[in-house]
Steps between C-alpha positions, in 0.01 A plus 500: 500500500406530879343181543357547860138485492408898651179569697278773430426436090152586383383535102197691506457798264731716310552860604476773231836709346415886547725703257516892552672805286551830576492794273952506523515149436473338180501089601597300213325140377799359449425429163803692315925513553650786702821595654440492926665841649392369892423210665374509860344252762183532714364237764789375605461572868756242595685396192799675397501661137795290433364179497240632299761668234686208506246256304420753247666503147475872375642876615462802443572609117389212416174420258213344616237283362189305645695168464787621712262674764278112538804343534664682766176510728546117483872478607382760751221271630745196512630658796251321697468804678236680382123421456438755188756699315377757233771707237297824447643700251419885460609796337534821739708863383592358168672173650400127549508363799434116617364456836606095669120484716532247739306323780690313728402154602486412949836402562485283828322206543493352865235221353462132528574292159456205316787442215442159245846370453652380146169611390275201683196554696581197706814632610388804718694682747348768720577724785610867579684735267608872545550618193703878422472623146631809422667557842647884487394580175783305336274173351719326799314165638492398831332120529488280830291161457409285763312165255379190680348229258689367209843569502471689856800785490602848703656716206643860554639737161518831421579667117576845417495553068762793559748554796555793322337640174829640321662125539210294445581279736297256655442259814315218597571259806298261718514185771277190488443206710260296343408118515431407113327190331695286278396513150746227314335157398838358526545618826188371626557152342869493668340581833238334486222800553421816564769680679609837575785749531579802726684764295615836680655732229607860488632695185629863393403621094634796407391630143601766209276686275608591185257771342112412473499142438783255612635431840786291577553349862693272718382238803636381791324258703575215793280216569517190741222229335462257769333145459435229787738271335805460232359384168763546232337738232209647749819651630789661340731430743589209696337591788162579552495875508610660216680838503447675241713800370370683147603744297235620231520758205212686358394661169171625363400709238115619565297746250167369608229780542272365814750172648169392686342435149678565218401600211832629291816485536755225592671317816793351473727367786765222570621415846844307579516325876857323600369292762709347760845663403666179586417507838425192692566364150166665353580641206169530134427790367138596377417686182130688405430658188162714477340612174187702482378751234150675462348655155186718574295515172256727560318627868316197565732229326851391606718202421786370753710218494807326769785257508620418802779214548717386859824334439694261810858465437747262757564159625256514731181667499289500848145389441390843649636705237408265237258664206201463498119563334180498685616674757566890463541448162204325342337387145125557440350188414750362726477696732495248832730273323870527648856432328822475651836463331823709450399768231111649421383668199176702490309692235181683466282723268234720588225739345326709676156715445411777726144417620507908717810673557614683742186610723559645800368427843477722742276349821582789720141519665571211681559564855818411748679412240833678395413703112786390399401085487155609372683607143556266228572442146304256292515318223348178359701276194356195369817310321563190265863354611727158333772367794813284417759326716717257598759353771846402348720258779881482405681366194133445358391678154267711468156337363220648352314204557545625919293780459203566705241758333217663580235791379189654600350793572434732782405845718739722638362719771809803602409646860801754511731576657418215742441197295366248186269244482476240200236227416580236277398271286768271298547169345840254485594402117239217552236725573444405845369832693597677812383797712743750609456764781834722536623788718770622236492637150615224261868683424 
């Protein structure tokens, strides 16, 4: 999820969805199985087919049904890409045809931004951003951020989903410089306050797709992690920059319909990062596992639930890649409450009831603004949710007794394909209550 705040939203009234025939054309209601004979494209004025072909799971000769056609428009929308997609399917001189009906979303953004870090409204950055989505036509992203406040940084990447479409090949790379807040308890006992580090970083990924669904990829990345003085364990080292070689493998295995908000489906993914390599005797290895599945039981009802654990293996483990909860990763009820230790384990259920689906906004009427950031899609959830977790430190079992839990209930409002907004309210396992106000869909 893009999680810089963009200019220029306005919910006001929902425009209406004109559908026309002709007297050759025979447009079906998708409500029976058939066997597809075409499939064409329309809208894309920039986007290339391919990206478009890539996300969907049927061919020609192959049969149809309404399920099949709902779920592709939602892999197609979780391009990001697009700010409606339609599959229209018709029956013209004895053969079916689908027609992909797009509308593509405004792909730069020159705009001032505010971001909230590890999901905390007291830890705002702001500045300048030039965002490039879709650049050429090839879902490519070109990002340059400029951020003052907390965390201030100066970040440059670039990704490309295919260097080519026949190898399925992809690239993403980027430089940062960025002076970042130290987050570790112990740390901040050892020093004796608040303290921070300058980290400049760059790294190379380049991924493999295998078919629809999983992707398999490998990182390279250099940083130097810089702190005012040597503290045994705030560094890695024994000096006080670190530098910091790492070598990271990817998997993931994704059938989710819409990845902004799922609804069915199922994520899974598992990263491996060699950290150090031995070099300036660094040398722990970090291990995430990621477990999400979706049921939808009917239009308006769906069921989801996640686990989500971080392992820390090594002699020595640097405060700053410690694992942690309250931070990025959070547990409702607790969800201002932060945990530190070598290993975190997180899980969550979720149901969710479609209050409207799907309405479309289209605010084109108003004036000197591009049409393109006056088109939305809408939707508003209201949710009941149960969170689990727990921080694990080294040679230390695994309790039940450690776990913090929470539940409550909730609205979901989905402002695609720019962003989601969640109110909150939820209780700890001793019924104490908390608001929550976040820029992210729960997972």
């Amino acid at each position: 999820m893009n999680k810089y705040a963009l200019f220029y939203i306005y919910l006001l009234i929902c425009s209406p969805f004109i559908f026309s025939q002709n007297t050759d054309t025979t447009f079906f209601k998708w409500d029976y199985s058939f066997i597809v004979d075409s499939i064409n494209v329309s809208g894309n004025d920039l986007t290339e087919k391919e990206i478009i072909f890539k996300e969907i799971t049927f061919s020609m000769g192959d049969v149809i049904t309404p399920k099949i056609l709902t779920f592709n428009r939602e892999r197609i929308f979780s391009l990001r890409i697009f700010t409606k997609v339609e599959l229209i399917s018709y029956r013209f001189q004895e053969k079916n045809f689908i027609n992909i009906k797009v509308e593509e979303s405004w792909y730069i953004y020159p705009v001032p931004f505010a971001h909230i870090q590890d999901r905390d409204w007291d830890k705002l950055s702001y500045g300048l951003a030039l965002l490039v989505f879709n650049f050429r036509g090839r879902n490519e992203k070109l990002k340059f951020v400029g951020a003052l406040g907390y965390n201030p940084r100066l970040d440059f990447s670039y990704s490309v989903p295919y260097l080519n479409y026949k190898s399925e090949i992809s690239f993403e790379g980027g430089i940062k410089l960025q002076k970042v807040k130290n987050k570790s308890h112990i740390a901040k006992k050892l020093w004796g306050g608040d303290f921070d580090q300058t980290v400049r970083s760059g790294r190379l990924f380049f991924g493999k797709r295998f078919g629809t669904y999983t992707r398999v990829g490998i990182t390279t990345a250099y940083a130097t992690i810089e702190t005012p003085k040597f503290i045994k364990g705030i560094s890695a080292s024994d000096t006080r920059i670190d530098h910091l070689f790492t070598l990271a493998f990817n998997y993931s295995y994704d059938t989710r319909d819409l990845s902004q908000f799922p609804r069915e489906g199922m994520y899974a993914s598992s990263i491996l990062q060699l950290k150090g390599l031995g070099i300036d005797g660094i040398s722990y290895q970090v291990l995430n596992f990621d477990l999400r599945k979706y049921f939808k039981l009917n239009d308006d009802l769906s069921l989801k639930w996640r686990f989500a654990s971080r392992f820390t293996f090594g002699d020595l483990i640097p405060f700053y890649d410690n694992s942690f909860l309250g931070f990025n990763e959070r547990i409702r009820g607790h969800f201002r409450q932060e945990l530190e230790g070598n290993n975190s384990y997180i899980g969550s259920a979720e149901i969710n009831y479609a209050l409207f689906n799907d309405m479309n906004l289209n605010l084109d009427f108003i004036p000197f603004i591009p049409k393109r950031l006056l088109r939305y899609r809408v939707a508003l959830y209201l949710q009941l949710f149960a969170d689990t977790g727990t921080i694990q430190n080294k040679n230390e079992p695994l309790s039940i007794k450690k776990l913090n839990s929470g539940y409550g209930i909730g609205l979901t409002l989905l402002l695609l394909p720019y962003n989601v907004f969640r109110l909150e309210r939820a209780w700890d396992e001793y019924g104490n209550p908390e608001w929550i106000f976040d820029v992210r869909v729960s997972f």
